[in-house]
N, C-alpha and C positions, 0 to 999 in steps of 0.2 A: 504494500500500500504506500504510496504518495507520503513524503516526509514535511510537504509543505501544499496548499493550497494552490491550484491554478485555476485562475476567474477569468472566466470570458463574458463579455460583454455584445447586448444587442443581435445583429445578424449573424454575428462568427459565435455567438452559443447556441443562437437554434441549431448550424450546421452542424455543429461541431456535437450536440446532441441527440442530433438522428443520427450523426455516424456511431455515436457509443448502442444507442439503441441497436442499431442492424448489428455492432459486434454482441450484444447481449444474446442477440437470436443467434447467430449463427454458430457462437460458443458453448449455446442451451443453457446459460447462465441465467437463474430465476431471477425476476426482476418486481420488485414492492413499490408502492408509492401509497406515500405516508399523508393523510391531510385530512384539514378539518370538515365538519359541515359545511362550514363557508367558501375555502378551496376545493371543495369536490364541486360546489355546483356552477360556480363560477370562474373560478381559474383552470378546471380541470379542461373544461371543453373547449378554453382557449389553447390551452397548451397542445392538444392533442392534435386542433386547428392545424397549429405551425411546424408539425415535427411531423403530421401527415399519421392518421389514424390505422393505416396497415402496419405501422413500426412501431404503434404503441399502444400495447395493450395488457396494463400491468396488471397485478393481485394490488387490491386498495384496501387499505389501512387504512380504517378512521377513529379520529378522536374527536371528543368533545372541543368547542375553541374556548380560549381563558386560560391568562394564568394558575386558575385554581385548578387547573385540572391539570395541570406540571406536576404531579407526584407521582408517587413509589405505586400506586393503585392501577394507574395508566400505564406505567409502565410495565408492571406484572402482567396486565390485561394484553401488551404487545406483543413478549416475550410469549405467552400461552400461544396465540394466534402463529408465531412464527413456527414453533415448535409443533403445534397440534400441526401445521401443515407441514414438517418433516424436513423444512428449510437446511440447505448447506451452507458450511462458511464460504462457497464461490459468491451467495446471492449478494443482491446489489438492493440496495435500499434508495429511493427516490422522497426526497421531502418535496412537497410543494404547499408554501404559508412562509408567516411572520417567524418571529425570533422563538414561540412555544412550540413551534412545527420541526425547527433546526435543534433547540435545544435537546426536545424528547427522543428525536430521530438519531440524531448523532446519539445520544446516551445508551439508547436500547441496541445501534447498530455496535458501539463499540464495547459491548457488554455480552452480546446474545453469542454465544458461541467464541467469547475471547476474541472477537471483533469479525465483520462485515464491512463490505465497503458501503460506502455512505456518499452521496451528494445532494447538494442541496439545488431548487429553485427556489429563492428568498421572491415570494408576490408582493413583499412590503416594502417601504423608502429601508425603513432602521434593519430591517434583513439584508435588504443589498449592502447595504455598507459596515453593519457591524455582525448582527447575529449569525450569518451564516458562514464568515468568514473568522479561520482564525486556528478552527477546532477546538473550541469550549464547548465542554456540552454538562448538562444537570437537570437536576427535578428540583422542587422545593421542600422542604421537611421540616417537619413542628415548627413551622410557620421562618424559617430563614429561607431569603433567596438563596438560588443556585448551592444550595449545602450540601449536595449528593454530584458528584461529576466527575467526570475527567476528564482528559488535552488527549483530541482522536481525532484526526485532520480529515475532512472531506477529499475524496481525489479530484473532483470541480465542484466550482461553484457556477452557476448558468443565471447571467442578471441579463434578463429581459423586459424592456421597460414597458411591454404591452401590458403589462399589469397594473402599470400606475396609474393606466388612464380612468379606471373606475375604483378605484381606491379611495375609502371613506376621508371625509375632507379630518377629521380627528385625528386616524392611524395615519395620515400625512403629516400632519404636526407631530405627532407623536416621534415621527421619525425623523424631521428637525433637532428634536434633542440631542439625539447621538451625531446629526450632523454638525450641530456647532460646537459640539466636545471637538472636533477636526481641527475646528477653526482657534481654538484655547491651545489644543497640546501640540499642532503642526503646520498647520495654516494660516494664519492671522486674516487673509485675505477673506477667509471663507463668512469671517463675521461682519462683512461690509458687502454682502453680498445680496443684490435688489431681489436671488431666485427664491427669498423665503416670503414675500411676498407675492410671487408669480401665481396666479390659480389656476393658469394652464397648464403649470409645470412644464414646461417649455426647455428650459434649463436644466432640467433635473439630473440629467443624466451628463453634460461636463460634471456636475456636483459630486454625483455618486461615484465615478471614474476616480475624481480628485481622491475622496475619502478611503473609497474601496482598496483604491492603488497603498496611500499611505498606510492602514492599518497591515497589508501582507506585507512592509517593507519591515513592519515594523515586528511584526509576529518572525518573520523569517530570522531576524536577527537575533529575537528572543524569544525562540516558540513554547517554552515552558512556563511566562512569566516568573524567571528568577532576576530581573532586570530591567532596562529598557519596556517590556510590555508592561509593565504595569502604571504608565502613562496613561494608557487606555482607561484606565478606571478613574481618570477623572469626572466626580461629579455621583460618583457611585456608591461612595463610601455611606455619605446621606441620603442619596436619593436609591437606595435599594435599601434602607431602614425605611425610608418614605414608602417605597413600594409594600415591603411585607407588614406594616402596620397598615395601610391602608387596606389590603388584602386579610389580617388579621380581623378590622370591623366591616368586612363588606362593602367599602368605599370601590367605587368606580373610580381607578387608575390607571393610568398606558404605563409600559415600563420609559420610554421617553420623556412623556412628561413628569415622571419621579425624577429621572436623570436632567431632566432641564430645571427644575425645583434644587436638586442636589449639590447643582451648579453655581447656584446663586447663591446659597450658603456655602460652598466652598472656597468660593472667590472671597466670602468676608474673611476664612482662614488664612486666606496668601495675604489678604494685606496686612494682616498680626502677624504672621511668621515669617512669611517671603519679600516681605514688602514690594507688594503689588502696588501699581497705581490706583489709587482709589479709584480715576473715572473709568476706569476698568470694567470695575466694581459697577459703577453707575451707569453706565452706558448699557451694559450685560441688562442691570432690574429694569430699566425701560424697554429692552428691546423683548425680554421674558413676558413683561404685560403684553403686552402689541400679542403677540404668537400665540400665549398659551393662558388656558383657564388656573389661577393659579389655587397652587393647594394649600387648602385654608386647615391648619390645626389650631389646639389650643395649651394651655402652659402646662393642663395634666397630660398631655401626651409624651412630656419632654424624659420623664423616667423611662417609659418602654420604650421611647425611642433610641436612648441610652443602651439599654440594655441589649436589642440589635444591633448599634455600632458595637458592643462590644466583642459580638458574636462575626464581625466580619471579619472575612477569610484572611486583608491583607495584612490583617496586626500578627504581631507578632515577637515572645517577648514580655509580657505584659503590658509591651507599647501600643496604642492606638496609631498605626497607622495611616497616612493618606497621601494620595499624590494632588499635590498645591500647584501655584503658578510664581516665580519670575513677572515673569511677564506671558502676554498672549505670544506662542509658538515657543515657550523656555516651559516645560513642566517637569518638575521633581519631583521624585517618590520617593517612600518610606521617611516620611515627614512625621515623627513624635508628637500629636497634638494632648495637650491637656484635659483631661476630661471636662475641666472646670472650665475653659476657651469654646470646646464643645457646647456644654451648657451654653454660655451666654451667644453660640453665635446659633444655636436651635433659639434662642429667645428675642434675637436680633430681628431673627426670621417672621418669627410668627407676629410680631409688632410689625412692620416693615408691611405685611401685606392685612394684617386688618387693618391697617389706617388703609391702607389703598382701598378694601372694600366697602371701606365707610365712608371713602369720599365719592 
């Protein structure tokens, strides 16, 4: 199996996916495709559209769509289905969906028999660019994100933008969030950019190219996260305690916009630690209104939320780690924050956006 990710983009992944297709038959290599109620009715008959329906006609796998449904239960419920049909380690696993499609699919392919190959078609913005790329994969467990996983590379990744053009105008924003993490840890450019405003999406796909390109440069150099990848988690450290409490009281949340929420509180961290420019800072919480619905907690949330940063994966030590900013395109990790700087910038937070909701 493939030691790093290869992404192709637009017409040269359709091609490039009916030829794996014809090698799949011609090899007698079983072939799955993994996806939700929402990707089976709708992206499925697209895709079959462009790769030409004699070449593809896979065993489909479905799963509920939601975060909530990222566990150990979905996953056993795979693993049966794989097994009850007698599946080999040649078979070849197809995702098509968002970032719970890539995450479950890689987990269960790199698990089920000591691994499977696995690729993905990410149908979302934040899948093209981050979730399918990389080779992370996990479930969720007694209520932490991603706390069950491992690093299992896709052998491609197939980003085709026919998908964005009916994609909910929310899972569009949502997947702004991980695009302007590009624009903080690599990019700078990316956060002056008119395509987040565009409703045609028009631009979307220079954007995705830019993003997609940078995280494989950056995975390839550190594909284990001992290093350099852990840039990638900016914005994460808060905004996936954002996500799994929100998730713990049945709040309706994207994992984007936790990580666009996550962002904003991180950024008050670099300018106490890293000495960030403030209008950094201030330019980011303007640009955060404009884009996204923001997420409104309250002061009794700040314990549990606590108590999930504690539980994130990248501490280590007994130290709370995080990766900060320099500056927009300088980001540093394994940053020692204080619990107690913590506290006050979760308290920063949640003042900061109920004034805004009450003006």
């Amino acid at each position: 199996m493939s030691s790093k990710n290869t992404i192709l983009f637009g017409k040269a992944a359709i091609e490039d996916l009916k030829q794996e297709l014809i090698m799949f038959r011609s090899d007698g290599r079983e072939l799955f495709l993994l996806v939700d109620e929402n990707t089976h009715k709708h992206c499925f008959p697209v895709l079959k559209a462009l790769v030409g329906k004699k070449n593809f006609d896979p065993a489909v796998l479905e799963i509920s769509s939601g975060e909530q449904n990222k566990n150990l239960r979905t996953a056993g419920d795979l693993w049966s289905q794989l097994t009850i049909a007698g599946v080999k380690r040649d078979a070849v696993l197809l995702t098509l969906g968002g970032g719970v499609i890539s995450d479950m699919g890689g987990f269960v392919a790199s698990t089920y028999k000591r691994g499977i190959a696995v690729m993905h078609i990410p149908t979302t913005l934040l899948g093209m660019i981050d979730a399918a790329i990389g080779g992370k994969t996990g479930i969720d467990f007694m209520g932490y994100k991603n706390h069950i996983g491992s690093f299992y590379q896709p052998e491609k990744v197939f980003v085709i933008p026919e998908f964005l053009k009916s994609l909910d105008q929310r899972y569009w924003r949502s997947g702004m969030g991980e695009l302007l993490k590009y624009g903080f840890i690599k990019h700078p450019e990316l956060l002056k950019s008119d395509a987040f405003f565009d409703e045609n999406r028009e631009e979307a796909m220079t954007l995705i190219e830019l993003a997609a390109t940078a995280k494989l440069e950056i995975i390839t150099k550190d594909p284990l996260e001992k290093g350099l990848r852990k840039i990638l988690n900016f914005g994460h450290t808060i905004g996936h305690a954002f996500e799994s409490f929100a998730l713990g009281k049945g709040q309706d949340l994207l994992h984007g916009e936790a990580i666009a929420a996550g962002m904003l509180a991180e950024l008050w961290l670099s300018v106490k630690y890293c000495k960030l420019n403030v209008q950094v800072l201030e330019e980011y919480k303007e640009l955060y209104l404009k884009l996204f619905q923001p997420f409104l907690i309250q002061e009794e949330a700040i314990d549990e939320l606590m108590q999930l940063i504690l539980h994130d994966k990248k501490n280590a030590a007994q130290k709370l780690n995080f990766v900060l900013l320099k500056a927009p395109g300088k980001a540093v990790f394994d940053i020692a924050v204080e619990p107690s700087d913590i506290d006050a910038c979760l308290r920063w937070y949640i003042e900061l956006l109920n004034e805004d909701d009450e003006s």
